[in-house]
Kinemage of the C-alpha trace (Angstrom):
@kinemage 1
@onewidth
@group {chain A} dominant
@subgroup {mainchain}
@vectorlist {calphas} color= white
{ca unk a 1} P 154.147 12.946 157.520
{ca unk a 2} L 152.179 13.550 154.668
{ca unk a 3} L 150.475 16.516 154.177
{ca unk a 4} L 146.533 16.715 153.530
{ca unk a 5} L 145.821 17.537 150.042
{ca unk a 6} L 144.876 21.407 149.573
{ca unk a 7} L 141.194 22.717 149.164
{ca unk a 8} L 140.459 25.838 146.826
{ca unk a 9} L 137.614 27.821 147.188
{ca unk a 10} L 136.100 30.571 144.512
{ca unk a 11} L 134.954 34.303 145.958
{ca unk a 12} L 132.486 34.865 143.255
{ca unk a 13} L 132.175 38.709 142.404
{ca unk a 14} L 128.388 40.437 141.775
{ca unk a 15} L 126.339 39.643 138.803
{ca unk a 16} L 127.663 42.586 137.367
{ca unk a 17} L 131.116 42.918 137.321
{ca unk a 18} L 130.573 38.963 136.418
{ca unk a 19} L 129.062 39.896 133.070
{ca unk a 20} L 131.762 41.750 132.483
{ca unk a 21} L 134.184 38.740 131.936
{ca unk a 22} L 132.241 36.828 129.477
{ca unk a 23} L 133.731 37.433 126.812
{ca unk a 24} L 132.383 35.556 123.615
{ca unk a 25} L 136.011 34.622 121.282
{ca unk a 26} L 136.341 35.154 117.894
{ca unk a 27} L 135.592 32.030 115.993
{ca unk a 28} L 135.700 28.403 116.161
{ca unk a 29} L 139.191 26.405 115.713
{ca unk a 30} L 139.528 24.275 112.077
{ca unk a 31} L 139.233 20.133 112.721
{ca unk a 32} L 142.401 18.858 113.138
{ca unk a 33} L 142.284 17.282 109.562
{ca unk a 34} L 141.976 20.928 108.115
{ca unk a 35} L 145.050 22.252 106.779
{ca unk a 36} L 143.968 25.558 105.020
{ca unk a 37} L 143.148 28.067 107.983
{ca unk a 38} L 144.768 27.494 111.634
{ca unk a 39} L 142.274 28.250 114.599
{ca unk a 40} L 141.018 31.725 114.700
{ca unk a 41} L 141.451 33.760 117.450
{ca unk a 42} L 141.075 37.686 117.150
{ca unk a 43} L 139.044 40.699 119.174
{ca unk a 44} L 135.391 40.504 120.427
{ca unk a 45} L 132.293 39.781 117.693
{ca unk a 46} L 129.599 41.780 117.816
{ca unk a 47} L 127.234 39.362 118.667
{ca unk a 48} L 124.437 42.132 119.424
{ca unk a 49} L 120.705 41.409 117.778
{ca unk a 50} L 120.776 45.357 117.324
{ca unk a 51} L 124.403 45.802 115.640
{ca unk a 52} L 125.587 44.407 112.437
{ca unk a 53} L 127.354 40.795 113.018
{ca unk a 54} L 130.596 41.421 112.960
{ca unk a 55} L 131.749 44.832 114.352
{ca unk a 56} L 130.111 48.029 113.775
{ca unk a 57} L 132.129 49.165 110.460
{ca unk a 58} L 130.412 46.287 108.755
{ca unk a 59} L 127.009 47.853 108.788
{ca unk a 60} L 128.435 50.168 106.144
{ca unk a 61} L 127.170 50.426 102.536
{ca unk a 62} L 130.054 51.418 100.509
{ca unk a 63} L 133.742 50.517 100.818
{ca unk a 64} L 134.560 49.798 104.320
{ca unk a 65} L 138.656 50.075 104.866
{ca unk a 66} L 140.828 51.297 107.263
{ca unk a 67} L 143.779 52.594 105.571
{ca unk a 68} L 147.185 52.290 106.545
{ca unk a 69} L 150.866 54.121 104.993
{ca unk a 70} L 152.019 51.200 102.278
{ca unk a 71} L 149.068 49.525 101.558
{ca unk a 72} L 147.343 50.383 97.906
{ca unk a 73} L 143.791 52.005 98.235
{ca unk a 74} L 140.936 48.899 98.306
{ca unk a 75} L 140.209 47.763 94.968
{ca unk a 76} L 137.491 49.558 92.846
{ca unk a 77} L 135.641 46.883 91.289
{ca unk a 78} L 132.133 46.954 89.954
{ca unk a 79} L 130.274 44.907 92.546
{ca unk a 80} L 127.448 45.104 94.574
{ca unk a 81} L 129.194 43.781 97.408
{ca unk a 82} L 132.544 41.901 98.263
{ca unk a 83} L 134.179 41.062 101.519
{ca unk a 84} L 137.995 40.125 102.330
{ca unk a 85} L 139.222 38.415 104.949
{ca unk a 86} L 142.149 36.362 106.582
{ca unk a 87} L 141.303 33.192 107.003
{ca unk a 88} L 144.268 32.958 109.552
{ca unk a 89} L 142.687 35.485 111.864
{ca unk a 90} L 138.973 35.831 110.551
{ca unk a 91} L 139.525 39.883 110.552
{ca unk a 92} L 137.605 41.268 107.968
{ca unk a 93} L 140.371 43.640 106.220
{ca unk a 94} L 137.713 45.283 103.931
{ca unk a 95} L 134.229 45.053 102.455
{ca unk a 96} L 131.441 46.756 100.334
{ca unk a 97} L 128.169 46.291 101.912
{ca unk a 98} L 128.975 43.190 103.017
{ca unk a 99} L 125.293 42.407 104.855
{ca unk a 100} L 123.847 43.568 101.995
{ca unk a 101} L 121.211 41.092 100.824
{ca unk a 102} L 121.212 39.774 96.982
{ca unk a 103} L 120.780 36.898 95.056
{ca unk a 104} L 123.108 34.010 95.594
{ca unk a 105} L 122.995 32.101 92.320
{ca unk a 106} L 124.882 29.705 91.975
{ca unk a 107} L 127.250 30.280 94.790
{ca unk a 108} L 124.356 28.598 97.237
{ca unk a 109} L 125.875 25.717 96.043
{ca unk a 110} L 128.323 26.061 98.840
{ca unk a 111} L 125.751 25.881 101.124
{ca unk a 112} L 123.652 22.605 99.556
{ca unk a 113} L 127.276 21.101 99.537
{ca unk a 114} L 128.021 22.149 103.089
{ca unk a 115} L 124.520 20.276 104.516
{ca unk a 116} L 124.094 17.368 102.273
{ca unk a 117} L 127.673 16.093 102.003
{ca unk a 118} L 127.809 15.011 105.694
{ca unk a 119} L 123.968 13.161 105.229
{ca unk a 120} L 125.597 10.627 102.723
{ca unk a 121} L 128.779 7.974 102.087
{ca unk a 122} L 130.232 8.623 99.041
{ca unk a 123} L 129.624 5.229 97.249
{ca unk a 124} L 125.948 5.978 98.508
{ca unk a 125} L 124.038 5.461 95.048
{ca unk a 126} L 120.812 8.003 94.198
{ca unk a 127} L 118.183 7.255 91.240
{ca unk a 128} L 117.267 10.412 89.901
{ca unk a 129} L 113.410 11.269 88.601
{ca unk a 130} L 112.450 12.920 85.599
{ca unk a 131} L 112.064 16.180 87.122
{ca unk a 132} L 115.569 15.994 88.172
{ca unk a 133} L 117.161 15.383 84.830
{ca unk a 134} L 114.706 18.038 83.687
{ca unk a 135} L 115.655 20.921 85.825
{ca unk a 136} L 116.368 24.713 83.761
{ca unk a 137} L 119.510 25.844 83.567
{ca unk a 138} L 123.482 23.882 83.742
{ca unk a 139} L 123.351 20.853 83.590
{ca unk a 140} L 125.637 17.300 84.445
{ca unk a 141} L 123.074 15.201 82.040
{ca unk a 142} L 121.252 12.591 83.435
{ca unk a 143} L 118.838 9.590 83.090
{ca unk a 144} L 116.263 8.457 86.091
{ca unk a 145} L 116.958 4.929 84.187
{ca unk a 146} L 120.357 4.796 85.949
{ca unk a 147} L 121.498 5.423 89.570
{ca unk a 148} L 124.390 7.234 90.186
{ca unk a 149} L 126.876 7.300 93.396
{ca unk a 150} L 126.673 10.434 95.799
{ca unk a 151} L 130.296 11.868 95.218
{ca unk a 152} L 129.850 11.703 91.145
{ca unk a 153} L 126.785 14.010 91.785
{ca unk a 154} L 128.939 16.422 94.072
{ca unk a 155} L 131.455 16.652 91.400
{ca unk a 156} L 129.243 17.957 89.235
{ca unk a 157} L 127.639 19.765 91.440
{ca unk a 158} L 130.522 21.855 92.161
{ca unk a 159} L 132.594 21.195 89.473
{ca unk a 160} L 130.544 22.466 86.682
{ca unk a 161} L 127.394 23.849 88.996
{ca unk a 162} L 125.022 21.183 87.444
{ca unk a 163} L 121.843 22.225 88.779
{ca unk a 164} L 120.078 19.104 88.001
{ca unk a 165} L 122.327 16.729 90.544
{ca unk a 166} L 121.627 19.561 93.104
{ca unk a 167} L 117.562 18.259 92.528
{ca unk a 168} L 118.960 14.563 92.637
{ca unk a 169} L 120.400 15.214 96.034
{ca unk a 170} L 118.087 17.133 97.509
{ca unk a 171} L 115.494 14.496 96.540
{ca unk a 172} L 117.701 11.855 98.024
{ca unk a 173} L 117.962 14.150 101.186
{ca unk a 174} L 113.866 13.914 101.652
{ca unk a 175} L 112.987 15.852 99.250
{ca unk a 176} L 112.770 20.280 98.125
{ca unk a 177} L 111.355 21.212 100.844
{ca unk a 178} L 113.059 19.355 103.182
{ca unk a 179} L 116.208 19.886 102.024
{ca unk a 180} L 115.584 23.640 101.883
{ca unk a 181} L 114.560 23.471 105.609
{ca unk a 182} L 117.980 21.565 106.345
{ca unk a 183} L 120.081 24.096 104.141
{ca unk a 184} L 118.309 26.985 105.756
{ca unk a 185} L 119.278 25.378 109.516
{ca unk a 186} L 122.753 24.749 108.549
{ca unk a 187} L 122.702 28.716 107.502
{ca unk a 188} L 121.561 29.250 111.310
{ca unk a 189} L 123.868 27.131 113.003
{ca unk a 190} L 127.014 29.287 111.253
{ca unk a 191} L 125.661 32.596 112.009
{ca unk a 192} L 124.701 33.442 108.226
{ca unk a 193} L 121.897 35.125 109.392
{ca unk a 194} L 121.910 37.145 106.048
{ca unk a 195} L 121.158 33.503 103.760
{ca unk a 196} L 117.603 32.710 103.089
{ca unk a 197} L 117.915 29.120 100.701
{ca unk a 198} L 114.623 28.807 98.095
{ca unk a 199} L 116.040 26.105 96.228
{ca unk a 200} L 119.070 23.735 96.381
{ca unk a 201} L 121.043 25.327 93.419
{ca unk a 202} L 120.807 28.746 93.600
{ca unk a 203} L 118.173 29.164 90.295
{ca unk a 204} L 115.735 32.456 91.324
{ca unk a 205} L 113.464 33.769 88.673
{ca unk a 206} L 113.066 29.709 86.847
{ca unk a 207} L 111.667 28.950 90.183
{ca unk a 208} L 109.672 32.312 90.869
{ca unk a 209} L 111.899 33.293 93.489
{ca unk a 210} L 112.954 37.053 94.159
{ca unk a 211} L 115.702 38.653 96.350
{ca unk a 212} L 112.816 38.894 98.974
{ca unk a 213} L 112.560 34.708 99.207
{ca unk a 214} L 116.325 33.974 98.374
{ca unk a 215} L 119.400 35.952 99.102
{ca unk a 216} L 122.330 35.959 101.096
{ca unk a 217} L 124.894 38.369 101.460
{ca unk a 218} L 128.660 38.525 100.757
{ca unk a 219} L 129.642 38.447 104.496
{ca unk a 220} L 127.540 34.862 104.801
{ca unk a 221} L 129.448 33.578 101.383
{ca unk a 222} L 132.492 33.535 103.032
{ca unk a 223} L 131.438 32.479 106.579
{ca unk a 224} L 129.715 29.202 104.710
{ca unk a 225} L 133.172 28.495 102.341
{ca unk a 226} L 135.107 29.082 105.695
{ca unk a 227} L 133.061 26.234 107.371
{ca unk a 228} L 132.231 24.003 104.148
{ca unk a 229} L 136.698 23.923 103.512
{ca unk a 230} L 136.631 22.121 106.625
{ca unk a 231} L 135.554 19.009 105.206
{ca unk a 232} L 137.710 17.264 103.166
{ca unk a 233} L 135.289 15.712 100.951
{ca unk a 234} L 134.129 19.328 100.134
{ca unk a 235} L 137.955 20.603 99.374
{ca unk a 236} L 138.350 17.424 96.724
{ca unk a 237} L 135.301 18.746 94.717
{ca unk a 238} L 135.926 22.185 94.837
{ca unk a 239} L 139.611 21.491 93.818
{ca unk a 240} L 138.975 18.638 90.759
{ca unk a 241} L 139.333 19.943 87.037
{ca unk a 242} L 138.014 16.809 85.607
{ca unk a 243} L 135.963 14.192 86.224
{ca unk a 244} L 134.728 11.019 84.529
{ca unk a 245} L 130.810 11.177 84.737
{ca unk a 246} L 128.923 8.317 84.308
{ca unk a 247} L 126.396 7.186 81.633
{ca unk a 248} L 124.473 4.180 79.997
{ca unk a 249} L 126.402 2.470 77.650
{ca unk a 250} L 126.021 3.489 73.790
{ca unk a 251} L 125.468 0.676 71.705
{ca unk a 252} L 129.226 0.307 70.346
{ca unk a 253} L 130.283 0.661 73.896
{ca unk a 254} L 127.489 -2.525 75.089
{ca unk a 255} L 129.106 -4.672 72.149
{ca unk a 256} L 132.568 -4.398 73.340
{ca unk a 257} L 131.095 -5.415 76.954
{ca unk a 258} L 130.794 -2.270 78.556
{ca unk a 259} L 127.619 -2.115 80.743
{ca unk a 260} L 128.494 2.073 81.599
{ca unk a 261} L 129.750 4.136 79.569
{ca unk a 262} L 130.260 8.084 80.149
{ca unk a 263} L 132.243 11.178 80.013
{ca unk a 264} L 134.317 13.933 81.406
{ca unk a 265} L 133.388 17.140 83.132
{ca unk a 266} L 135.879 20.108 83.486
{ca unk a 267} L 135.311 22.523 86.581
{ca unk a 268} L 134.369 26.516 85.663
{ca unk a 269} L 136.709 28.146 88.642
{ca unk a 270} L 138.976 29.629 86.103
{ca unk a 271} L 141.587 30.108 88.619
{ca unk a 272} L 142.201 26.458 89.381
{ca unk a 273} L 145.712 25.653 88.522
{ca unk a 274} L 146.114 25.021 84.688
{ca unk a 275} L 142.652 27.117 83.923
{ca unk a 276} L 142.341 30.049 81.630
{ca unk a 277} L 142.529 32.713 84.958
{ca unk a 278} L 144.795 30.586 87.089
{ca unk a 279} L 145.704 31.759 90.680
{ca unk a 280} L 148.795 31.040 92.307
{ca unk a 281} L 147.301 29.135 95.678
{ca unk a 282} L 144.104 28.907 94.486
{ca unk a 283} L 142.043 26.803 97.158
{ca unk a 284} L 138.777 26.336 95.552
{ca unk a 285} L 135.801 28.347 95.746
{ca unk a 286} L 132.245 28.531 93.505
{ca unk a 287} L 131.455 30.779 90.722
{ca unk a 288} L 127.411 31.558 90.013
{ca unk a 289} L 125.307 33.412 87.644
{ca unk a 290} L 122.109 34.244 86.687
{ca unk a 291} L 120.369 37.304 85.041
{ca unk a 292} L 119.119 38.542 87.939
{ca unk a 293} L 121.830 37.956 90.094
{ca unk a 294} L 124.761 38.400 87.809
{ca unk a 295} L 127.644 37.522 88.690
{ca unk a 296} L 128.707 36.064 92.195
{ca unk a 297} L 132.200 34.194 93.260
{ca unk a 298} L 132.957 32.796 96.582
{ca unk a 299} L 137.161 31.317 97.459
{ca unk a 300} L 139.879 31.087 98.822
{ca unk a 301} L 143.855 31.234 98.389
{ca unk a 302} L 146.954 30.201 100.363
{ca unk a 303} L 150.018 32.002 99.743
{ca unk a 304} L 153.601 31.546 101.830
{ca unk a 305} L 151.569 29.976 104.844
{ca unk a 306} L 149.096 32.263 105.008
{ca unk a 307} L 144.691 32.131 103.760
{ca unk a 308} L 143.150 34.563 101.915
{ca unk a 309} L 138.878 34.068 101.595
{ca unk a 310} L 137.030 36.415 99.549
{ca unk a 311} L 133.366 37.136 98.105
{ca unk a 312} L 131.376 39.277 95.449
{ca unk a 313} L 127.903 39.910 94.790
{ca unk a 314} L 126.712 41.428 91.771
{ca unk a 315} L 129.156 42.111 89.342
{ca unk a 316} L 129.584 43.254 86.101
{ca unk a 317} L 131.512 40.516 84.541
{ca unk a 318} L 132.821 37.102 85.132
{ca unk a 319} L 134.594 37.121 88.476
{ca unk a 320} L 138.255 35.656 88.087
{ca unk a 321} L 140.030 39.457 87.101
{ca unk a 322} L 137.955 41.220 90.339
{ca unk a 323} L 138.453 38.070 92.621
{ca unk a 324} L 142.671 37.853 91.601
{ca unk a 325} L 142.254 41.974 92.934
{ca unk a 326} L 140.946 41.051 96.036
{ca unk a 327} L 142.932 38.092 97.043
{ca unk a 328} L 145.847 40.488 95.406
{ca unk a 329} L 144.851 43.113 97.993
{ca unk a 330} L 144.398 40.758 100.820
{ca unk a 331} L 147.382 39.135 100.821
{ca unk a 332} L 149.308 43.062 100.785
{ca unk a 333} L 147.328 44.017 103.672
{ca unk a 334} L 146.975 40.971 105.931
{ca unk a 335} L 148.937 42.167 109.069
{ca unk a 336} L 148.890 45.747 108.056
{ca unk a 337} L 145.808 47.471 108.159
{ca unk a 338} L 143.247 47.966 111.202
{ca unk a 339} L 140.610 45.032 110.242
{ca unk a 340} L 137.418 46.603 109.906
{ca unk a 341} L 135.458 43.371 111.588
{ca unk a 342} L 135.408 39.673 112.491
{ca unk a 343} L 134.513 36.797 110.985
{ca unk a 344} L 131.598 34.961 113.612
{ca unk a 345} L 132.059 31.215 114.295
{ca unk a 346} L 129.398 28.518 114.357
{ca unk a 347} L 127.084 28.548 117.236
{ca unk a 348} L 126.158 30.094 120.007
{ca unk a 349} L 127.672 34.043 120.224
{ca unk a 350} L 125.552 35.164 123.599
{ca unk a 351} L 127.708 34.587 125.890
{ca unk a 352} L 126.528 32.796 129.283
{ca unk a 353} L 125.380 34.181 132.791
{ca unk a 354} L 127.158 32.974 135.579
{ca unk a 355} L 125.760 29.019 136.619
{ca unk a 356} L 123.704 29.653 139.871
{ca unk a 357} L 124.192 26.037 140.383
{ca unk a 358} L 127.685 26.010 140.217
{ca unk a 359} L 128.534 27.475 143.841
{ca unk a 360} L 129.521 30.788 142.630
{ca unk a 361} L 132.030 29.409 139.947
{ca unk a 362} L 131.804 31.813 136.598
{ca unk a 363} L 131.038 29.392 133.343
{ca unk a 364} L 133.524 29.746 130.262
{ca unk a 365} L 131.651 31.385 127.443
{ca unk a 366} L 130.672 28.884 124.662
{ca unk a 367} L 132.795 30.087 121.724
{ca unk a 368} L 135.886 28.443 122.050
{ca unk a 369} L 136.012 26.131 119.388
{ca unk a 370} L 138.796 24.037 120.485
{ca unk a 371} L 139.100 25.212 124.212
{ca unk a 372} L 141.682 27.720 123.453
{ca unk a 373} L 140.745 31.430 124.608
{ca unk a 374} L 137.041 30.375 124.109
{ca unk a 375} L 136.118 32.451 127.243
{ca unk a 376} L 137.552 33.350 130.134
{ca unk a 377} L 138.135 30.430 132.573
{ca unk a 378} L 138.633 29.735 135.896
{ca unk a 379} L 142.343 29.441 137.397
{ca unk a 380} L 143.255 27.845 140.597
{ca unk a 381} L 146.671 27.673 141.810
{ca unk a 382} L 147.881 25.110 144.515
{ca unk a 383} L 150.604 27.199 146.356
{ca unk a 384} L 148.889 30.425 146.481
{ca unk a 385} L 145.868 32.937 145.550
{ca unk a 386} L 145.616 33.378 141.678
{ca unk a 387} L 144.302 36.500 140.031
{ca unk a 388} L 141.014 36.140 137.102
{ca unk a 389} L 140.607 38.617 134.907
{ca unk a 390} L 142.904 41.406 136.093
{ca unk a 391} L 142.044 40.920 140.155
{ca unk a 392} L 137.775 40.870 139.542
{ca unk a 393} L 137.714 37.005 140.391
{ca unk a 394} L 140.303 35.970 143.437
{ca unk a 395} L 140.050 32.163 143.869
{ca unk a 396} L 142.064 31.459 147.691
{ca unk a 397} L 143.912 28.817 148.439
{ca unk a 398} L 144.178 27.657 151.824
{ca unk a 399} L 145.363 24.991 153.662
{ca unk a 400} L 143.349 21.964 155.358
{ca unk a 401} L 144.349 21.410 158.980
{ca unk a 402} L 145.138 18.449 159.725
């Protein structure tokens, strides 16, 4: 005779032990397309409005490092800030003032890439206006008598930081201010609670903007990278030496039949492969520099299966000898030293109360990224009582008489 199927019924435990289960995890899995940084999974954020985001050590000022027998002393650059972290893990394995709020420069770049590049196709074509093709500083060169496709504008955008396709896309996008508004969400939905955007390509004193209306910080630089080398599209612009940019015609160019003419654009990450400062592993990343904010450098590097992201704010020079120190270090300490904090994922860190509508059941916290250790879940078994978070939840299982 068959036998009934078996029922299972929860014993919730108080409201307070309850809270003690929900524990928020570390940060959010990669897509599956991603191949630089498998999903992360370390110890508990510090998700507290109170606390610095990260863990506690990261509220620091000066060098922040936990030192362990065999691993060199952190590096002594001349930086405002820097962070480094395994991408692998997201531990952060050490940082100078890494909350620390400056002037982004150029490095924002990541961010205008990171919002805009999902809002478009590729092929999309934009028309530029004279402001555009006017804008101060670097610049790709272009006419508002010619239309130009989406990714060529990204190229140059992060290629060779050409502030005046950041203007063309934003004005694409809606326009400055919306744009802005979009950039400073995005900035929100990733935790980079240290990132106030002004402008779509990182310019500060051209536009009349001060640390106090655009900054981030070099904890946020690496949390936006982190999330913008997700995207494929993103990783092909940020890893391109040269490009082909497009232009009207000249005149001996229109006599031979050609109705657009153009010419090449060659990326400034000096650690690309084949550059002046190259970087065995080099990823990609996004240099930036103004007077005000000197010089700033967000990447990353992959060595023998494993990701190294780092950051600096405010240097005193141009950024490939002090970055090629800090992946250096990185990639020594990785699995040796006691990280010093945690990288945050996207979203949501306060972790749920327990569903009142649920019959007692506890809800997963919201962090998991791809499901895996993203809270702590219910388990049921089918032949006997299971235990939930070392004997706090008991779920029964009995049998239905037949």
């Amino acid at each position: 005779m068959r036998r009934p199927p078996r029922a299972v019924t929860a014993i919730a435990v108080p409201p307070v032990a309850a809270s003690l289960l929900l524990v928020p995890a570390l940060a959010a899995a990669p897509a599956a397309a991603e191949p630089v940084s498998p999903p992360v999974q370390a110890g508990s954020v510090t998700a507290s409005p109170s606390g610095p985001l990260g863990g506690a050590q990261l509220g620091g000022k000066g060098t922040i490092v936990n030192q362990a027998a065999g691993v060199p002393a952190a590096p002594k650059i001349k930086a405002a800030s820097y962070l480094i972290a395994d991408g692998d893990t997201g531990e952060v394995l050490a940082a100078k003032n890494p909350h620390g709020r400056f002037l982004p420069a150029s490095t924002l770049k990541t961010l205008t890439a990171l919002t805009l590049i999902p809002k478009f196709k590729a092929d999309q074509t934009v028309r530029p206006s004279q402001e555009a093709c006017d804008v101060e500083g670097t610049k790709v060169g272009m006419t508002p008598k010619m239309s130009y496709k989406v990714s060529d504008l990204f190229y140059a955008l992060m290629m060779m930081s050409a502030n005046d396709a950041a203007v063309a896309l934003a004005e694409a996008n809606g326009g400055l201010k919306q744009t802005v508004a979009d950039m400073n969400a995005e900035a929100k939905r990733i935790n980079a609670r240290d990132t106030l955007a002004g402008s779509p390509n990182g310019l500060d004193r051209d536009l009349g903007l001060t640390v106090k209306t655009q900054h981030t910080s070099a904890y946020d630089l690496v949390l936006i990278l982190r999330e913008a080398m997700r995207n494929a599209d993103f990783r092909r612009y940020v890893q391109t030496i040269d490009h082909f940019f497009p232009a009207p015609a000249t005149k001996k160019e229109r006599k031979k039949g050609k109705k657009v003419g153009g010419y090449p654009i060659h990326t400034h990450n000096r650690m690309l492969p084949g550059q002046s400062h190259a970087y065995r592993g080099m990823l990609g990343g996004k240099n930036g520099y103004t007077i005000a904010a000197k010089q700033t450098f967000v990447a990353a590097a992959r060595r023998d299966g494993h990701t190294i992201y780092i950051s600096l704010m405010g240097a005193d020079q141009p950024p490939s000898d002090y970055a090629a120190e800090l992946l250096d270090w990185g990639f020594k300490a990785r699995g040796k030293v006691k990280p010093v904090g945690e990288l945050v994922p996207p979203g949501d860190l306060t972790p749920k109360k327990a569903d009142a509508g649920s019959g007692g059941m506890l809800a997963d916290a919201p962090l998991g990224g791809n499901g895996s250790a993203g809270g702590w879940g219910m388990m049921a078994g089918t032949a006997g009582g299971a235990l939930l978070a070392a004997g706090l939840v008991f779920v029964a299982v009995r049998r239905r008489r037949g």
